[in-house]
One Martini backbone bead per residue (centre of mass of N, CA, C, O) as a GRO file, in nm:
protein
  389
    1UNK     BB    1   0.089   0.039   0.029
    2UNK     BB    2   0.077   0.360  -0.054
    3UNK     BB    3   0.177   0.687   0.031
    4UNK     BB    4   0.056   0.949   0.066
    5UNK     BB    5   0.162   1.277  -0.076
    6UNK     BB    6   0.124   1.406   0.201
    7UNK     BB    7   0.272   1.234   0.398
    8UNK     BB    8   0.534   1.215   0.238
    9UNK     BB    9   0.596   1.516   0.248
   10UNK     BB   10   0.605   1.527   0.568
   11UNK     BB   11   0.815   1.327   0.606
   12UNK     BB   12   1.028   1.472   0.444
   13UNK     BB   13   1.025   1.735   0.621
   14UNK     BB   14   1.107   1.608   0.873
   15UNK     BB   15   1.355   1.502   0.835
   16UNK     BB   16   1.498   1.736   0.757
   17UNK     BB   17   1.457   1.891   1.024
   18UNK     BB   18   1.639   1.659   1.160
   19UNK     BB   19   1.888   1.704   1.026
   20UNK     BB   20   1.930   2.022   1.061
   21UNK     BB   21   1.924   2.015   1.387
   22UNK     BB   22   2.160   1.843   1.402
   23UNK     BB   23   2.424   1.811   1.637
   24UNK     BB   24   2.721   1.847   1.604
   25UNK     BB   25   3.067   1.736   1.655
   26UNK     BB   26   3.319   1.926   1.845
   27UNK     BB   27   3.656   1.830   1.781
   28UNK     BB   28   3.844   2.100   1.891
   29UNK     BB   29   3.850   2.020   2.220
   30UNK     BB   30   3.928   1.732   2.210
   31UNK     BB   31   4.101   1.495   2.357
   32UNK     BB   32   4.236   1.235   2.316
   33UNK     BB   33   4.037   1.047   2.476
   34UNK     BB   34   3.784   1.192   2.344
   35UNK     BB   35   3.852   1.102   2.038
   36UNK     BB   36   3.860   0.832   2.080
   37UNK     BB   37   3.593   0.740   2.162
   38UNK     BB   38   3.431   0.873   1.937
   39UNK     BB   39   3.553   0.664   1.705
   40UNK     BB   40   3.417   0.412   1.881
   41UNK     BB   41   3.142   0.525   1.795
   42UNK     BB   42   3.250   0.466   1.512
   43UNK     BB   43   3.405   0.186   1.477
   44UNK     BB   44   3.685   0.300   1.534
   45UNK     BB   45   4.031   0.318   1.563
   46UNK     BB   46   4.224   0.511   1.754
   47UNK     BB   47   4.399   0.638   1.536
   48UNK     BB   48   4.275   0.825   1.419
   49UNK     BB   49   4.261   1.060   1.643
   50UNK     BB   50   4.563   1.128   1.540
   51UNK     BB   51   4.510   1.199   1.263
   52UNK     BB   52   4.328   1.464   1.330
   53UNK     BB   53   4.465   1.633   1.526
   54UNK     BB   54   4.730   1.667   1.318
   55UNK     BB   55   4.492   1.831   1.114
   56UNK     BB   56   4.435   2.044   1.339
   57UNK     BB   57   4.680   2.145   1.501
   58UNK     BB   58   4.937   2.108   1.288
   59UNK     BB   59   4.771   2.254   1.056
   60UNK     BB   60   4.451   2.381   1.002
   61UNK     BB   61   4.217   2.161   0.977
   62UNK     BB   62   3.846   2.152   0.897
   63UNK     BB   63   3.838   1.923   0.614
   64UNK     BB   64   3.787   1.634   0.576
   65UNK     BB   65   3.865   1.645   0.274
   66UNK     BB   66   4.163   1.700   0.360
   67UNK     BB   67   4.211   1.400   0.473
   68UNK     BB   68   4.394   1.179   0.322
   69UNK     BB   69   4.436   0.930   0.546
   70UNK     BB   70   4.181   0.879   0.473
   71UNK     BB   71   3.897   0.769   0.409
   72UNK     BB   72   3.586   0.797   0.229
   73UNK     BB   73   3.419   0.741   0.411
   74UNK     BB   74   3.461   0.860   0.671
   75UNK     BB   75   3.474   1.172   0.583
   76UNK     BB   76   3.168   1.165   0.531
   77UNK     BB   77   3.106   1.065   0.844
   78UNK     BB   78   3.212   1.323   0.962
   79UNK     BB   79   3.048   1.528   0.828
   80UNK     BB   80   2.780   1.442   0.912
   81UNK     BB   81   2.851   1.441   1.282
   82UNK     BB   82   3.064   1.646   1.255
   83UNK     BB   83   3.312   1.914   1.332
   84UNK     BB   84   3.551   2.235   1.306
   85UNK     BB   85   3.522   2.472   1.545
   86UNK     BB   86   3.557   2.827   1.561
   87UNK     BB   87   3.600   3.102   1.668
   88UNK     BB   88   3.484   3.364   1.521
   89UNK     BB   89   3.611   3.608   1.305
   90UNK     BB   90   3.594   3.966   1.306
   91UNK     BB   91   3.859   4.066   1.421
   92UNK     BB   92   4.170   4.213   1.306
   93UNK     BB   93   4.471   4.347   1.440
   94UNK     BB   94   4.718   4.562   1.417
   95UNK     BB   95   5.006   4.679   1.547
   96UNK     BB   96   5.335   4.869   1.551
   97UNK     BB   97   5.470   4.636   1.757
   98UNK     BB   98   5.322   4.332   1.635
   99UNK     BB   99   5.070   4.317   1.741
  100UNK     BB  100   4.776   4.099   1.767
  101UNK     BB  101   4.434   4.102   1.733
  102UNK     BB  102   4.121   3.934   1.851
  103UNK     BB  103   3.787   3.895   1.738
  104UNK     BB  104   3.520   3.699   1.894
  105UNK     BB  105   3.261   3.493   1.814
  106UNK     BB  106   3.025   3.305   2.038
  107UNK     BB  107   2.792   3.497   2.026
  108UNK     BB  108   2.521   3.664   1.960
  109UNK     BB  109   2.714   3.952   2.051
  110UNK     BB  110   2.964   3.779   2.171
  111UNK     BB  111   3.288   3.876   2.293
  112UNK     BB  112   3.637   3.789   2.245
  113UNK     BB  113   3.995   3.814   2.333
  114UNK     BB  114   4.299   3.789   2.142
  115UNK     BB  115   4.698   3.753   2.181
  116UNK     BB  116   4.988   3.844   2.001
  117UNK     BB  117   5.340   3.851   2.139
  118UNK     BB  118   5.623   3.987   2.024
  119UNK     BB  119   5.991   3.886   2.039
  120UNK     BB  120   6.235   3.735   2.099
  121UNK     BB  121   6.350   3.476   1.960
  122UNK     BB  122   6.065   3.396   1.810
  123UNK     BB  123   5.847   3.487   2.040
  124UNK     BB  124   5.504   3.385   2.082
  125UNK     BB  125   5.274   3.539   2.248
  126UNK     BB  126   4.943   3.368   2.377
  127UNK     BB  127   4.646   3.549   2.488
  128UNK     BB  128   4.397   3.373   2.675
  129UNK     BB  129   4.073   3.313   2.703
  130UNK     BB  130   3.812   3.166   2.940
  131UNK     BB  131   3.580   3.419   2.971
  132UNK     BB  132   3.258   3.624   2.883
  133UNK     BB  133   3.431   3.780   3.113
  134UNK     BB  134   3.416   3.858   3.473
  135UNK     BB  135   3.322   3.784   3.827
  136UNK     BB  136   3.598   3.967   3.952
  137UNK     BB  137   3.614   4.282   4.007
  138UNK     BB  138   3.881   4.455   3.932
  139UNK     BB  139   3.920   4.760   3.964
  140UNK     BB  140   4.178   4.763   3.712
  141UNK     BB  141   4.010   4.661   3.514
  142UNK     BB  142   3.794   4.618   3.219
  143UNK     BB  143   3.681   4.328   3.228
  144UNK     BB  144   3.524   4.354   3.493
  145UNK     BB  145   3.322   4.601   3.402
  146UNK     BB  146   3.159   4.426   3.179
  147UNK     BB  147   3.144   4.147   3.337
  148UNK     BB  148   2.924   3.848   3.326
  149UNK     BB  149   2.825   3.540   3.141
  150UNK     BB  150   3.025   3.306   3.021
  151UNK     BB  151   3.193   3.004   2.984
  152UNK     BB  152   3.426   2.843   2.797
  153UNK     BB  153   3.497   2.634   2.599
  154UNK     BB  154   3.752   2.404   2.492
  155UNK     BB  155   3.696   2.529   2.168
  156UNK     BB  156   3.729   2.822   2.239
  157UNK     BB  157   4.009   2.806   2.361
  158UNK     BB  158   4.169   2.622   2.142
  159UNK     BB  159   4.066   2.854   1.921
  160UNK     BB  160   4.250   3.058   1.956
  161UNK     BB  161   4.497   2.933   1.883
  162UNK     BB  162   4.403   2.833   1.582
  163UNK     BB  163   4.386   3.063   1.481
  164UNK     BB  164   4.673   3.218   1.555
  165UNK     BB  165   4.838   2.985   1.377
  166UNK     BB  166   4.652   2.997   1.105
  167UNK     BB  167   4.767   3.279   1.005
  168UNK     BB  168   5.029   3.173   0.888
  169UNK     BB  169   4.959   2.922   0.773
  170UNK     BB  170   5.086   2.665   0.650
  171UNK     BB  171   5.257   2.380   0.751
  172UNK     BB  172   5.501   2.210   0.719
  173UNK     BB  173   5.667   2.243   0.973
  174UNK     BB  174   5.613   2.099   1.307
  175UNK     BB  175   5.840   2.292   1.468
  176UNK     BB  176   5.730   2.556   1.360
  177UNK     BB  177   5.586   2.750   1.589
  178UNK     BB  178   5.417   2.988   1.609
  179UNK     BB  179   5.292   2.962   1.897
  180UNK     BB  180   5.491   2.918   2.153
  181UNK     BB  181   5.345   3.081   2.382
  182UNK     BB  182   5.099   3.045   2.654
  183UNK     BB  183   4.837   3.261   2.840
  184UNK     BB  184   4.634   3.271   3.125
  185UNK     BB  185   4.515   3.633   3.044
  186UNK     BB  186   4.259   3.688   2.988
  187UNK     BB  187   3.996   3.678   3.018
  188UNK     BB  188   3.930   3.569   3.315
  189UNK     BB  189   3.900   3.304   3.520
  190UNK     BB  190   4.061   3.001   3.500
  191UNK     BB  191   3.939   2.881   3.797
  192UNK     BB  192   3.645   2.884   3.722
  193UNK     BB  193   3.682   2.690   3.404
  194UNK     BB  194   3.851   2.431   3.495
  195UNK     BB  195   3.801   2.211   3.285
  196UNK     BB  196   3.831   2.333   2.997
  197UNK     BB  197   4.121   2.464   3.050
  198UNK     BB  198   4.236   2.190   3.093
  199UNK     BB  199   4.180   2.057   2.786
  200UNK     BB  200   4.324   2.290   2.654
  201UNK     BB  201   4.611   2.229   2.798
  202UNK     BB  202   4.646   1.932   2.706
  203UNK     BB  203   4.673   2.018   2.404
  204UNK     BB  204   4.868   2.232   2.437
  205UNK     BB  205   5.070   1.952   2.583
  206UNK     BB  206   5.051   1.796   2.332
  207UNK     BB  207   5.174   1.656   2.038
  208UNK     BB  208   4.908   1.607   1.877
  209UNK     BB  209   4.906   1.918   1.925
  210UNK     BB  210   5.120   2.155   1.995
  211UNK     BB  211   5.395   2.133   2.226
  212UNK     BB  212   5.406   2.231   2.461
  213UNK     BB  213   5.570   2.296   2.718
  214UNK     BB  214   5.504   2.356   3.062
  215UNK     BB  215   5.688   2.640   3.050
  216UNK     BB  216   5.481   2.795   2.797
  217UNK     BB  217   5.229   2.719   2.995
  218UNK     BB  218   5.015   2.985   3.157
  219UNK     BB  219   4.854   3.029   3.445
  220UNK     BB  220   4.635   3.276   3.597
  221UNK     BB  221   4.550   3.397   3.904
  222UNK     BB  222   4.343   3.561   4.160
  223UNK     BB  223   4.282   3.326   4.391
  224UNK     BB  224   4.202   3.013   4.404
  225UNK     BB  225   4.267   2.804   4.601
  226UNK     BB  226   4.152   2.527   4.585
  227UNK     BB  227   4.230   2.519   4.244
  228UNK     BB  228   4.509   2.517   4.303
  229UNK     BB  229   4.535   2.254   4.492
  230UNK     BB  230   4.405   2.075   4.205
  231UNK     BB  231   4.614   2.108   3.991
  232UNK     BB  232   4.864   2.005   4.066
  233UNK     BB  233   4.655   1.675   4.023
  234UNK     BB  234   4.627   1.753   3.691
  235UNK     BB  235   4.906   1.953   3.619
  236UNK     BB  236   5.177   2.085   3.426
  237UNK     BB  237   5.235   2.404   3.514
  238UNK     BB  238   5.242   2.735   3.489
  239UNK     BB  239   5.234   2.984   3.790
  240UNK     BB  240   5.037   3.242   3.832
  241UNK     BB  241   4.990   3.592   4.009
  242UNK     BB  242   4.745   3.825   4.092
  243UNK     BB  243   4.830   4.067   4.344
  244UNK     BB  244   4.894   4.406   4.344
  245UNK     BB  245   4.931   4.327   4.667
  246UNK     BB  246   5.094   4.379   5.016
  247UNK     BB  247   4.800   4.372   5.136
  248UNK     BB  248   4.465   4.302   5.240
  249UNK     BB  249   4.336   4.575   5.242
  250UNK     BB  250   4.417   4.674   4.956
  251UNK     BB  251   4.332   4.377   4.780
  252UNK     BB  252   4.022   4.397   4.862
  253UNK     BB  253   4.015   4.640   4.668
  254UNK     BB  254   4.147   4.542   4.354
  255UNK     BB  255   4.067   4.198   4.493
  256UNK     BB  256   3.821   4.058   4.595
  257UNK     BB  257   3.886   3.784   4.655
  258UNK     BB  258   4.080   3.807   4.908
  259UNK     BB  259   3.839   3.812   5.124
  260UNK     BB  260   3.843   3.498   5.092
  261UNK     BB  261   4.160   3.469   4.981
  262UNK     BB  262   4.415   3.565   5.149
  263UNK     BB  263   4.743   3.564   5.110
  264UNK     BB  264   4.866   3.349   5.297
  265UNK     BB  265   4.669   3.141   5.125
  266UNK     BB  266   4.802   3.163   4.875
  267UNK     BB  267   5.117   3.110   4.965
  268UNK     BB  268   5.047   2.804   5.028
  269UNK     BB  269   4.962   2.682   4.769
  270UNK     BB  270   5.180   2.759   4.609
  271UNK     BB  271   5.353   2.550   4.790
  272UNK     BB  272   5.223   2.328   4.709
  273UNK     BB  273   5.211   2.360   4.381
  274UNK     BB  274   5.578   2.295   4.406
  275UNK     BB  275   5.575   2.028   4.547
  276UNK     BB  276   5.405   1.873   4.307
  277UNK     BB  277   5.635   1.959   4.057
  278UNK     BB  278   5.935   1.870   4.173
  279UNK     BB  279   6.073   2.143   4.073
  280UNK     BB  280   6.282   2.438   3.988
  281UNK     BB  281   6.049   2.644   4.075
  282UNK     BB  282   5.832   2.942   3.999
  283UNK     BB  283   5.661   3.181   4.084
  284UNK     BB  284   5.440   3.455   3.936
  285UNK     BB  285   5.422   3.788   3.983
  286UNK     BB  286   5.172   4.026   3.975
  287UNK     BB  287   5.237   4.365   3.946
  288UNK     BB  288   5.013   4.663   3.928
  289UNK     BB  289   5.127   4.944   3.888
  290UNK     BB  290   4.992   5.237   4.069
  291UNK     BB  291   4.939   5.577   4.109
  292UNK     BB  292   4.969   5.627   4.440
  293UNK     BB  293   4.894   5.303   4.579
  294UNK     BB  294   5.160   5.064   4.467
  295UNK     BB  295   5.445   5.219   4.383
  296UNK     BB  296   5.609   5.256   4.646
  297UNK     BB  297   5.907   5.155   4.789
  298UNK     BB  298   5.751   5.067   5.059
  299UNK     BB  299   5.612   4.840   4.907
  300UNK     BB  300   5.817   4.681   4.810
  301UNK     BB  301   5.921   4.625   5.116
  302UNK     BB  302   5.623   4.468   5.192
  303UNK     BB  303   5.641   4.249   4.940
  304UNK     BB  304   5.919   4.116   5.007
  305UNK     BB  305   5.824   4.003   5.261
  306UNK     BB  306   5.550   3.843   5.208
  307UNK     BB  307   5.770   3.643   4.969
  308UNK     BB  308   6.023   3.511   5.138
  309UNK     BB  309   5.844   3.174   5.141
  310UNK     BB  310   5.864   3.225   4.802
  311UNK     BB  311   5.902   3.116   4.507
  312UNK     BB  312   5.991   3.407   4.264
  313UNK     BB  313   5.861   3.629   4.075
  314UNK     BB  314   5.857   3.972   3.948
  315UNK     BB  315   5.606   4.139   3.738
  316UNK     BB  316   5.611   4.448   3.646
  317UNK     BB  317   5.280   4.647   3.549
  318UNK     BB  318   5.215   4.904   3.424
  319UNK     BB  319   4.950   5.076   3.386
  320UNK     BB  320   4.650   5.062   3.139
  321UNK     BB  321   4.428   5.238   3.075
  322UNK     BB  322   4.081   5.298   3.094
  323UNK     BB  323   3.772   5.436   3.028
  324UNK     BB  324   3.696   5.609   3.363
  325UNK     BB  325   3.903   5.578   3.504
  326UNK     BB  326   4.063   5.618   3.837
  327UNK     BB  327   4.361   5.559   3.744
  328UNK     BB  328   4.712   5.566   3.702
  329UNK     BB  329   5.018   5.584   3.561
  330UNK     BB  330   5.316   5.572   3.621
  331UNK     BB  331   5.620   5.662   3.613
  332UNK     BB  332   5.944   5.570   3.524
  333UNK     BB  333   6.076   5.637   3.816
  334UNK     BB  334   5.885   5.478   4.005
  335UNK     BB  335   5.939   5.203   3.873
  336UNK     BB  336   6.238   5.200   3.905
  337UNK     BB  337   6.211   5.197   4.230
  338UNK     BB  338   6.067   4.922   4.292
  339UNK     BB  339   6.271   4.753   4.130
  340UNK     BB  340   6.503   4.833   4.285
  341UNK     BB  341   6.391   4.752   4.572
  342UNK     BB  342   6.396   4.435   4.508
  343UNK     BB  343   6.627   4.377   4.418
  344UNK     BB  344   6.789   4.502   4.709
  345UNK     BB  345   6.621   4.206   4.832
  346UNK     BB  346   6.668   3.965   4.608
  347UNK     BB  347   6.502   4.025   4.313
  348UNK     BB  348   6.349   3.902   4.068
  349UNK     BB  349   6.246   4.236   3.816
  350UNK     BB  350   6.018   4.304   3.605
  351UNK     BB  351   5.898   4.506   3.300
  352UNK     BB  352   5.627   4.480   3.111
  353UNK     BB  353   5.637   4.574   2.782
  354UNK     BB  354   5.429   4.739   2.636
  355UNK     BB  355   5.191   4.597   2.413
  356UNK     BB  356   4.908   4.712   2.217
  357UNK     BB  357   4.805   5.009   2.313
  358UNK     BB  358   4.641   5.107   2.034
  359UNK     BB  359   4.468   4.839   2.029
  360UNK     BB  360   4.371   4.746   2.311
  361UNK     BB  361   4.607   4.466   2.421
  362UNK     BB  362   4.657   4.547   2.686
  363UNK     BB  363   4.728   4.478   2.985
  364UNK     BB  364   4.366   4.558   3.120
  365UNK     BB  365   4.210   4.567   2.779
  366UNK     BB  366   3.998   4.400   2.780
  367UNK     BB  367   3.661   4.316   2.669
  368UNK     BB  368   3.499   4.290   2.389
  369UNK     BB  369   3.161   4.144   2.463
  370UNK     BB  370   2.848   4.151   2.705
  371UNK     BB  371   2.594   3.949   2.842
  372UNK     BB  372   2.537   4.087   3.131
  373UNK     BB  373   2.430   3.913   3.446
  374UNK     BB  374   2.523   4.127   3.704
  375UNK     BB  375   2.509   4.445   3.604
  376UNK     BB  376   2.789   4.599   3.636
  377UNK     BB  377   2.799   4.763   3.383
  378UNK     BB  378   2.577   4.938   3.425
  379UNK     BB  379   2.669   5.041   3.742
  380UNK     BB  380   2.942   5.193   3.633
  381UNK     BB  381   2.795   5.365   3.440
  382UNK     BB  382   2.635   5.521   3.631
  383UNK     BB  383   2.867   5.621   3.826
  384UNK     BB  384   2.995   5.792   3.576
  385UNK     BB  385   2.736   6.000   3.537
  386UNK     BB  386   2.726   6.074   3.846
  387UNK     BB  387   3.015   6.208   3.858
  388UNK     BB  388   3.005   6.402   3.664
  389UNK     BB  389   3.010   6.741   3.573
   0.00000   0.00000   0.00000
């Protein structure tokens, strides 16, 4: 008996809908062990999972008809199932110094920015976002007073190496690879979005995705204490501290996370995770001097003393302003005495060289665009109303 062609259209239709509306698997953030899974639930031998790997990131190949050593019934069948997927390049910026920016949009209407920091001996470094703003609220930051959205996937995260190693075009030499290192200090708080992070980084450090090395890879944290102590646990990279200040008084203020873990709770876990790292390692300390605030001498060797008992370096970054701060960045005179007064007391100091904020590149210049779930933006918006002239 045949089907009336009114039902035989419904059912084609029905169909044709649910083939549309069928959400494919994104493969761009899948870890070794998560894309051998996913290729055992289509009957395939695990070694396929390395041949896709080194396909999207050492190639920077997202169409499977392009995957030649797969045979084409697979490419067939994963192009039906699967994508690679990183978020859209919105915008491209280029510095006169050389930095470059991504705008990308994750959803419709938001957006992260991730950063490519050229250096000597042909060092690319790549500031990558981890959350759609960020909800620690740092004063000194312009990414927090945006707002929080939501975390990014795995694949955002590591689509963002993706999208900027894929910029400089097909490779050849998988051993000359343009971004050397990665610092998880764009947007967002990343040990807030712990899961995704960590798969992103294990991409970032496995010899099938990018390889590079655990001391390329840092992970920079504004201080959740308990995540510092299970990171130790999950994986072994470099670890930043954003501290900014070396009294609690000052950093509840800087650092509202700080209310919740002070200081001294911060330098315990720091050493708890150089001790299960096993090697002569050191913490970065991040510190962002601001003018008249925390830039002085005496800051410096309140500094000094409060990180007596940790392993550490420290990095001085001269604050870069952004649109209603109330901060200021310092002189070159203040910033050179408080370096030198580091050295004098037997520190490592660096001074972070300004780079990209031409294009508001620069550490703390980061926005992005976020639809705010917090309400901060527009409160902070409204406080600026309110004090104008």
């Amino acid at each position: 008996m045949s089907m009336p062609s009114s039902s035989l259209s419904l059912a084609t239709d029905a169909a044709d809908l649910a083939s549309a509306t069928t959400e494919k698997t994104n493969l761009l953030g899948m870890t070794p062990q998560a894309l051998i899974d996913f290729f055992q639930t289509l009957g395939e031998k695990s070694f396929r999972a390395t041949q896709v790997l080194k396909w999207m990131h050492h190639y920077g190949v997202d169409d499977f008809s392009q995957m030649t050593d797969l045979s084409k019934g697979l490419r067939q069948r994963l192009s039906e199932v699967a994508e690679i997927r990183a978020p859209k390049v919105v915008y491209h910026h280029y510095s006169e110094d050389g930095t470059r920016k991504w705008v990308l949009e994750v959803d419709a209407g938001s957006y992260v920015e991730t950063v490519l920091i050229p250096a000597e001996s042909h060092r690319r470094t790549l500031c990558v976002s981890s959350q759609v703003g960020c909800s620690l609220d740092c004063s000194f930051c312009s990414t927090g007073k945006q707002g929080f959205q939501r975390n990014l996937s795995a694949a955002e995260i590591i689509g963002q190496v993706w999208v900027a190693q894929r910029s400089f075009g097909p490779r050849k030499d998988t051993s000359n690879r343009p971004v050397t290192n990665v610092v998880m200090m764009g947007m967002g708080e990343p040990l807030l979005n712990y899961e995704p992070v960590l798969d992103a980084m294990r991409l970032m450090l496995d010899d099938k995705g990018y390889g590079l090395s655990k001391r390329r890879v840092t992970l920079s944290t504004s201080g959740v204490v308990p995540m510092i102590e299970r990171l130790g646990d999950d994986i072994d990279v470099s670890l930043a501290i954003s501290l900014h200040a070396a009294t609690d008084e000052l950093r509840n203020e800087l650092v509202p996370i700080n209310k919740k873990y002070n200081i001294d709770a911060l330098i315990t876990a720091c050493q708890g995770y150089l001790k299960k790292c096993g090697d002569k390692r050191v913490i970065t300390i991040e510190y962002t001097l601001i003018d008249g605030v925390n830039d002085s001498v005496t800051d410096a060797k309140v500094l000094a003393q409060r990180l007596q008992s940790l392993p550490c370096k420290i990095n001085l970054i001269p604050f870069n302003p952004f649109p209603n701060t109330q901060y200021r960045k310092p002189s070159r005179n203040r910033v050179m005495a408080f370096q030198q007064a580091l050295y004098d007391l037997g520190y490592t100091a660096t001074i972070r060289s300004t780079r990209g904020d031409d294009i508001d590149a620069a550490c703390g210049q980061l926005v992005g665009q976020v639809q705010d779930k917090t309400r901060r933006s527009a409160k902070y918006q409204q406080v600026i109303a309110t004090s104008a002239p």
